[in-house]
N, C-alpha and C positions, 0 to 999 in steps of 0.2 A: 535424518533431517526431514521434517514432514512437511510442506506446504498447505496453506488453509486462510481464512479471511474470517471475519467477522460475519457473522450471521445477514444477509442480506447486501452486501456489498457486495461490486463485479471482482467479478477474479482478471486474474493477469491477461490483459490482449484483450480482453471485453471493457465493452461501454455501457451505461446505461444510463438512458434518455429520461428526461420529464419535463416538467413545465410550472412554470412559475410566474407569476403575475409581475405583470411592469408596477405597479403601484404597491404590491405588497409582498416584501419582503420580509424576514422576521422580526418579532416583538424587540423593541431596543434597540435598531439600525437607526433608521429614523421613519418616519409618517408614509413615506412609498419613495419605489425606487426611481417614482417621475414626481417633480417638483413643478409648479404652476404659480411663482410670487406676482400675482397683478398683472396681464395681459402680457408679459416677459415670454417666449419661446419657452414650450413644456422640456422641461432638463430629463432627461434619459440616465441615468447614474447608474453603476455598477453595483449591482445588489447583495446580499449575504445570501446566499441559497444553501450554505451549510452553518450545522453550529462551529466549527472548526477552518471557516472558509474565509484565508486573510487575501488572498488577491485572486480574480479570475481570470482565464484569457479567452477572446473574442475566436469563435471558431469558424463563426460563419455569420454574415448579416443577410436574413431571409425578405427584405424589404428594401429598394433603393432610392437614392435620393429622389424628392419630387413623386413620390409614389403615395398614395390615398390608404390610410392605416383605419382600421374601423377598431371598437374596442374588444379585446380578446386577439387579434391578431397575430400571430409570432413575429417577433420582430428581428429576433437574432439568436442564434445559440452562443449559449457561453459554458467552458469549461469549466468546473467547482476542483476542489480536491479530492473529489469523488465521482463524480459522473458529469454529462453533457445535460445542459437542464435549458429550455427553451423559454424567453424572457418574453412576455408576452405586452401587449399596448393594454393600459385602461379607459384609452379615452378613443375619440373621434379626432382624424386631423390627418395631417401631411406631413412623412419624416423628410424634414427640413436640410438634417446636417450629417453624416457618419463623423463623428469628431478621433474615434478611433478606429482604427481601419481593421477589417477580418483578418485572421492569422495575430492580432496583436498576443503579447503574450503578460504574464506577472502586472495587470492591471489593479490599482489598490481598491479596498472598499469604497465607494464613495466621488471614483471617478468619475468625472462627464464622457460618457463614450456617445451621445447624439442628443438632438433636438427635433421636437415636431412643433411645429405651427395649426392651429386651428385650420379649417377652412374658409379659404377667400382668399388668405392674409398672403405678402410673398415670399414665398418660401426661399429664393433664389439670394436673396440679401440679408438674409436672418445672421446675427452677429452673435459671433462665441462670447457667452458671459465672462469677464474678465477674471471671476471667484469661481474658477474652472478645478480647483486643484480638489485634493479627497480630504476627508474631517481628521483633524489631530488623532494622530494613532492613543487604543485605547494604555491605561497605564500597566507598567511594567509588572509582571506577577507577585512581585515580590515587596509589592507599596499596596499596604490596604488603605484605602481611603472610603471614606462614610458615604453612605448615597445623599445625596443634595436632598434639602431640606426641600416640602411641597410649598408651593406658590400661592401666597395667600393674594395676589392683587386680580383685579377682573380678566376675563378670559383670552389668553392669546390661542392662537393657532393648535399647538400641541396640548394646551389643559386638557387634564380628565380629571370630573368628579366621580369619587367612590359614590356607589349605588346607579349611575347611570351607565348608558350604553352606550359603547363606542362603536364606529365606524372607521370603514377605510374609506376614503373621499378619494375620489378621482382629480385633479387639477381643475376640471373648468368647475365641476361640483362646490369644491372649496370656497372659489373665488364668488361663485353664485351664491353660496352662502353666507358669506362675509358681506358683501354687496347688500343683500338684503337685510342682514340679521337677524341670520334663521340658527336654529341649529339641528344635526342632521337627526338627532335625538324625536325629534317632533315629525318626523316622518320615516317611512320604511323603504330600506335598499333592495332593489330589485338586480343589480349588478351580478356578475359571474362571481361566484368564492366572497359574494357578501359585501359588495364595492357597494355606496353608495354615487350614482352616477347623475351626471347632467340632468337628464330626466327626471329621476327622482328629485334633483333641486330646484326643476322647474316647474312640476307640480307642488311644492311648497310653498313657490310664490304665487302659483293662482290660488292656493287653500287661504294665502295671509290677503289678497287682495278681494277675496268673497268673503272675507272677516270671519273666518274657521278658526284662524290662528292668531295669537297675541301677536301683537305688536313688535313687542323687543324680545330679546333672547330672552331665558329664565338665567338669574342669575343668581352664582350660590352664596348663602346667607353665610359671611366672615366669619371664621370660626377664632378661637384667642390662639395668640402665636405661643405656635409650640415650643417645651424647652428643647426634648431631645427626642426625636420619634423613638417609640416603644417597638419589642420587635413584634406584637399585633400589627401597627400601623407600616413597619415592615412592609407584612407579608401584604399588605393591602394595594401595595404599589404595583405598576406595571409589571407583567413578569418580561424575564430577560433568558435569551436559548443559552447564556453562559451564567454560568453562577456568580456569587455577588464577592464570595473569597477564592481569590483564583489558584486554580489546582497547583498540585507541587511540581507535575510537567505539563507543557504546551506547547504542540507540534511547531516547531517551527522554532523554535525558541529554547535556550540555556537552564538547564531548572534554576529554580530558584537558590538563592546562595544558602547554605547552613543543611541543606536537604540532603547532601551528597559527599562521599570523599574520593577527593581524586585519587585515583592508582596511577605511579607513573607507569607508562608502557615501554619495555626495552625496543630498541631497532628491530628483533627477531619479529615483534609481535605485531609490529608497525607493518613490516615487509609481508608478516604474512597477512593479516586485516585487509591491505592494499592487493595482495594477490586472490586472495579468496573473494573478494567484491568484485573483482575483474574477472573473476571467472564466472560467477551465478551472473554476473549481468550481460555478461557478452557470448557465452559460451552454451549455447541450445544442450541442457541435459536430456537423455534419456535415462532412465532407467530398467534394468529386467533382473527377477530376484528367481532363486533355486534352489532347493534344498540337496543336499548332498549325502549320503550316505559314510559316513567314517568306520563301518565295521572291519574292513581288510585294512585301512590305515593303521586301527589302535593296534591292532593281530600287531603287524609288523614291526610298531616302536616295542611293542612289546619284546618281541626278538631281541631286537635292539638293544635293549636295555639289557639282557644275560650278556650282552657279548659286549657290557660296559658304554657302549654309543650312546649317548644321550642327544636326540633330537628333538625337538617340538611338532607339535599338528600343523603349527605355521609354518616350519621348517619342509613339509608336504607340500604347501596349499602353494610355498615360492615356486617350487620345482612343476606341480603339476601346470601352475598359469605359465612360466618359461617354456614348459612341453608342449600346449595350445599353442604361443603364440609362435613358436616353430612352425606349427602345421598349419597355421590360420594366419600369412605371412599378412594378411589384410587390415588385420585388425595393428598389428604392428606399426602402427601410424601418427602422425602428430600431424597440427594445422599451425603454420608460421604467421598465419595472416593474408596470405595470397593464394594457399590451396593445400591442399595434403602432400605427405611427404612419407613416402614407405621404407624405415629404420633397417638400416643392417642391421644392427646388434640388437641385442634381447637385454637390456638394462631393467634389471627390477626395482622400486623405489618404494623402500618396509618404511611406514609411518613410525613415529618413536616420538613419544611424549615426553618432554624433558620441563625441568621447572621454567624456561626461557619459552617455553612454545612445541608446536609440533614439527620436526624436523623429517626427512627422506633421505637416510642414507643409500648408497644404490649398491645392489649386489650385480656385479656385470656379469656379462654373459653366463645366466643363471641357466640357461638350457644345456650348457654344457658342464656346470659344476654336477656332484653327489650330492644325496642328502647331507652329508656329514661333512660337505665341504661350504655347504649353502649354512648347515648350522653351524658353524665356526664363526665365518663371515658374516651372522645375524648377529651375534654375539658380540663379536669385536667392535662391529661398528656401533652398535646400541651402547657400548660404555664410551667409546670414544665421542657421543653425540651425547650422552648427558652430561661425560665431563668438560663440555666445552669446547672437544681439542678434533672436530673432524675437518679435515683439509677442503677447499671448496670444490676439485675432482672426485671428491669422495659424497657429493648429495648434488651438487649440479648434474642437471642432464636426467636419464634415464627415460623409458619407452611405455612403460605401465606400474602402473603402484597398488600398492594393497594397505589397506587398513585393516587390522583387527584387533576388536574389543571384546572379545569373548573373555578374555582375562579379565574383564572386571562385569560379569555377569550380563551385556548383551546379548541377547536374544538375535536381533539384524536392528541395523540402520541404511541410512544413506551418505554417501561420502561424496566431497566438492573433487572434482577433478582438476587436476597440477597443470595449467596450462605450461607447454604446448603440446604436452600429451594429449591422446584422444579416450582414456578410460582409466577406471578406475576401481580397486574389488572393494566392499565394506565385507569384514567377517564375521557375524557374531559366535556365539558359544555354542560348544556340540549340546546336547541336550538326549535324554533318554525320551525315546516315544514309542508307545507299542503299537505295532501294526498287522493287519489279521493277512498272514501269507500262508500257504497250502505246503504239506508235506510230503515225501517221495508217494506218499500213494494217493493225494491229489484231496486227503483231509483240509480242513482249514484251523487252522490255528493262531493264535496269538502269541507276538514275537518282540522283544526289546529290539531295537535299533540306536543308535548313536546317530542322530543327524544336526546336521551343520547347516545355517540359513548363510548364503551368500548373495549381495546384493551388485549389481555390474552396475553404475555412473559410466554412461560415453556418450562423446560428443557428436550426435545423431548429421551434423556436416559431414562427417568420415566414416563413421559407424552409425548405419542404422540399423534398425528394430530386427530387420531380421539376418542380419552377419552376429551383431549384440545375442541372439538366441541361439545361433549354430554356435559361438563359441563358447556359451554355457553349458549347452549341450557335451561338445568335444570336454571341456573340462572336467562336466562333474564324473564322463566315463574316464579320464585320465586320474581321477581323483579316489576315485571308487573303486579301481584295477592299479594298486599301486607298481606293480610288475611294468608295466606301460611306461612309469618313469623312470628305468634301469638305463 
């Protein structure tokens, strides 16, 4: 199991910071993420700072009430589903209100989370607008509906004509342009990221009072009503950070119907789902991985096999970890939840994949069985666990576990650790590797070896990093001196 993220996203336990403008958030939310209707308190609303970002939470407000906001300001950090992004002021004023308090958390797009007041005005009495609540959530994935037809009547607030150019307007901006009947088009934005600002709408009305500038807005020449937009006039529209036919999944949400077939899941597969998420998310893995030599191992099954015994390499690899953790009583450990706890007994728990799931029959005290007493009991148990029929004394409990996939051509992986064990082996496949070792007269030569990748999972609360490598160590010489496990 490999751990990784997507190209430029924080990894696990990391943050990462930015910044985002109060008035412009992305194409298709709505016009800024502060709202300015007619002399009304500037509305503060919960912005989209990702394409994938359905609600944010308030992590910190960097400006308090009755406090002097200049434009560019940070005014608060908010949480995305992706990083900590810093929400910045477009205007000039005084934040009036915190309407959601820091620490809030699963705030919707579109929430009122504060209010500024211009300067002068009082800030202390400023009243929460009544149509506080967030916009109709957008429609379900699985309903295509047609983009709204374009606005043939004269110009409100949000118009845009194709061939002209758009601005982001600040609130007092806006209202000064409406006020005079200008539009922002007839002058140039000087703001941070392109804002057209106060300023800039107040030298527009001295260019139209020194007679620079027409009179009334320009206004666009009625075109004939259309039957059905073409998709040329499409693509002509606003563009939007989410596409216009919604995907067949979306985080947060059920796919779409007809997209998918359920599989029922038995109890086994439920129970382990439920345990294996309880372990990757509450249990600190470490990992430390070794290559092992299997030359005096295969010698030996070899023996083995004239004198009729048939064991397996795994039927080894149980005996040498019960040998380890004989002598490394340390590692012998499990965490209940209140602190570690060092096991009398040597329980080994062999993974077995059955068509129900992956099961842990335990072979008890393996430090004291034979190899041909550990292969019996591999044996038995593995048919009595695919047939369905193993007793719950027979895979409850145990002290250490082993995985291996080298029977189906693994190389090494990673394996989730069996809480309230504290470790756990992945095996992959022995493998042929030639390696340049020196001969009785100290020549160097090239040599076949048989090695084995084994990977340790433990739980770095009770095992760390370096107990996790003294017993790989102990092992792979218990493993590679099979004499050792007599």
């Amino acid at each position: 199991m490999q751990s990784g993220g997507a190209e430029g996203s924080p990894g696990a336990g990391q943050t990462r910071r930015g910044r985002a403008s109060g008035n412009a958030p992305p194409a298709g939310i709505c016009s800024g993420a502060l709202d300015f209707p007619g002399g009304d308190p500037i509305r503060i609303l919960m912005p989209s700072l990702s394409p994938t970002m359905e609600e944010g939470n308030i992590v910190k407000w960097l400006k308090k009430e009755g406090e002097a906001v200049s434009a560019g300001d940070a005014l608060c950090e908010i949480e995305t589903d992706k990083a900590v992004v810093t929400l910045d002021a477009s205007d000039d004023g005084i934040l009036a209100k915190i309407v959601v308090e820091e620490g809030s958390k699963n705030i919707r797009l579109g929430s009122l989370i504060g209010l500024i007041v211009e300067e002068g005005e009082d800030w202390k009495h400023v009243e929460i607008p009544k149509d506080v609540g967030p916009p109709p959530p957008v429609s379900k994935p699985s309903e295509l509906r047609p983009s709204p037809e374009p606005q043939i009547s004269i110009p409100v607030k949000k118009e845009h004509i194709p061939g002209t150019l758009r601005f982001r307007l600040s609130p007092a901006a806006r209202n000064i342009l409406e006020k005079h009947s200008l539009d922002a088009s007839q002058g140039t934005a000087t703001g941070p990221r392109g804002i057209f600002t106060k300023e800039d709408a107040l030298k527009l009305v001295q260019l139209k009072q020194m007679g620079k500038i027409p009179e009334s807005r320009p206004t666009p020449t009625p075109a004939a009503t259309p039957t059905a937009p073409s998709p040329l006039q499409a693509t002509a529209g606003p563009s939007y950070p989410r596409p216009v036919i919604p995907p067949v999944s979306t985080p947060g949400q059920p796919n779409a119907v007809g997209t998918f077939t359920e599989i029922p899941a038995s109890n086994i597969r439920r129970v382990i789902a439920k345990r294996l998420t309880e372990s990757k998310s509450t249990v600190p893995h470490a990992y430390a991985t070794a290559d092992c030599d299997l030359g005096a191992v295969l010698k030996v099954r070899q023996d083995l096999v004239k004198d009729d015994i048939k064991v397996s390499v795994n039927d080894f690899i149980i005996k040498a970890a019960a040998v380890t953790l004989k002598q490394m009583p340390d590692v012998n450990v499990s965490w209940d939840g209140e602190g570690p706890k060092q096991l009398p007994f040597i329980d080994i728990s062999v993974a077995v994949a059955t068509d129900k799931g992956l099961l842990t029959p335990i072979i008890k005290d393996a430090a004291a069985k034979g190899i041909q007493e550990i292969a019996d009991s591999v044996k038995a148990l593995s048919k009595k666990a695919r047939d369905g029929k193993l007793l719950p004394e027979e895979y409850q409990g145990g002290s250490f576990s082993i995985s291996n996939l080298g029977m189906f051509g693994i190389d090494e992986f990673t394996a989730v650790i069996n809480p309230p064990q504290a470790c756990i082996l992945a095996v992959g496949r022995f493998r042929p590797v030639l390696k340049l070792t020196e001969d009785e007269e100290g020549n160097a030569k090239l040599q076949q070896r048989q090695l084995i990748t084994v990977t340790m999972s433990s739980d770095s609360r009770v095992v760390d990093d370096e107990l996790a490598t003294r017993f790989l160590k102990s092992f792979k010489a218990n493993l590679e001196n099979p004499i050792r496990l007599a």
